[in-house]
C-alpha positions in Angstrom: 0.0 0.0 0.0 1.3 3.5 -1.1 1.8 5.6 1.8 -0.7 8.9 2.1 1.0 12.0 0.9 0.0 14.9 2.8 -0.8 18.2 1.7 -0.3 20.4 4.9 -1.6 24.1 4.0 -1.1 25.9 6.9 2.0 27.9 6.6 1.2 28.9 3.0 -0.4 32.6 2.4 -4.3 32.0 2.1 -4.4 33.5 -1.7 -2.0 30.8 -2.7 -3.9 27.8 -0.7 -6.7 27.0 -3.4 -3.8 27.3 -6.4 -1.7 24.2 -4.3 -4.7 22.6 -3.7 -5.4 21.9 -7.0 -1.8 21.3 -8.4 -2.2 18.7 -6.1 -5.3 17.2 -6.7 -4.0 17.1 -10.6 -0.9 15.4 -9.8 -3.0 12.5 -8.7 -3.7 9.4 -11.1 -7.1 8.0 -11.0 -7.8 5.9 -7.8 -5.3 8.2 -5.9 -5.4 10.4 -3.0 -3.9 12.9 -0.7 -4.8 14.1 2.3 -5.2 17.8 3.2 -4.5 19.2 6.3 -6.2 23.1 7.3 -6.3 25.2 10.1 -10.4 26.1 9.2 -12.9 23.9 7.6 -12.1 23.1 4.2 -16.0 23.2 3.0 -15.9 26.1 0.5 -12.9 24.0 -1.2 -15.3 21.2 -1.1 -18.0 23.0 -2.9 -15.4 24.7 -5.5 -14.6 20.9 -6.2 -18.4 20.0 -6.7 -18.5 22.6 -8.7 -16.1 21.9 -11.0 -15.3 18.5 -11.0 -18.7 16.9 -10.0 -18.2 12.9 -9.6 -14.3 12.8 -10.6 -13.0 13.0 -6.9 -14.0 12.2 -3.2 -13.6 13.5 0.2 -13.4 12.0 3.6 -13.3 13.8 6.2 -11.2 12.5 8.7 -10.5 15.3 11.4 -12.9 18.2 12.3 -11.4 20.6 14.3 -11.5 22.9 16.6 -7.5 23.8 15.2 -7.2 21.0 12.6 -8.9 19.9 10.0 -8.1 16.9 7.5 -9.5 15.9 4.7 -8.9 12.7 1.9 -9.3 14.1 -1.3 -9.2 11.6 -4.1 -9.5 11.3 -8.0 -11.7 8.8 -9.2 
């Protein structure tokens, strides 16, 4: 099993987060993931993904707060 790679946002300026989002989520192959890590929650990135790549990726939640937020983001 391929380890997890982790996208860790955080340090990086806010108008640069969505741009290295992406990259990354375009890096993936189909059937590949990555897990995003946030200090706030991610749900206006999951809406920009529904948006605009409805039924190409999912998300899993798997840490809510109240300082961390992590998210699996795959391509399907």
């Amino acid at each position: 099993m391929q380890d997890l790679k982790q996208l860790d946002i955080r340090p990086h300026p806010p108008a640069r987060r969505h741009e290295l989002i992406f990259e990354t989520y375009y890096a993936l192959a189909p059937g590949e993931a990555f897990e995003l890590v946030n200090d706030h929650d991610p749900k206006p990135m999951y809406y920009q993904f529904e948006a605009e790549h409805t039924g190409r990726f999912t998300w899993e939640p798997t840490e809510q707060g109240p300082e961390v937020w992590k998210v699996r983001i795959g391509r399907t």
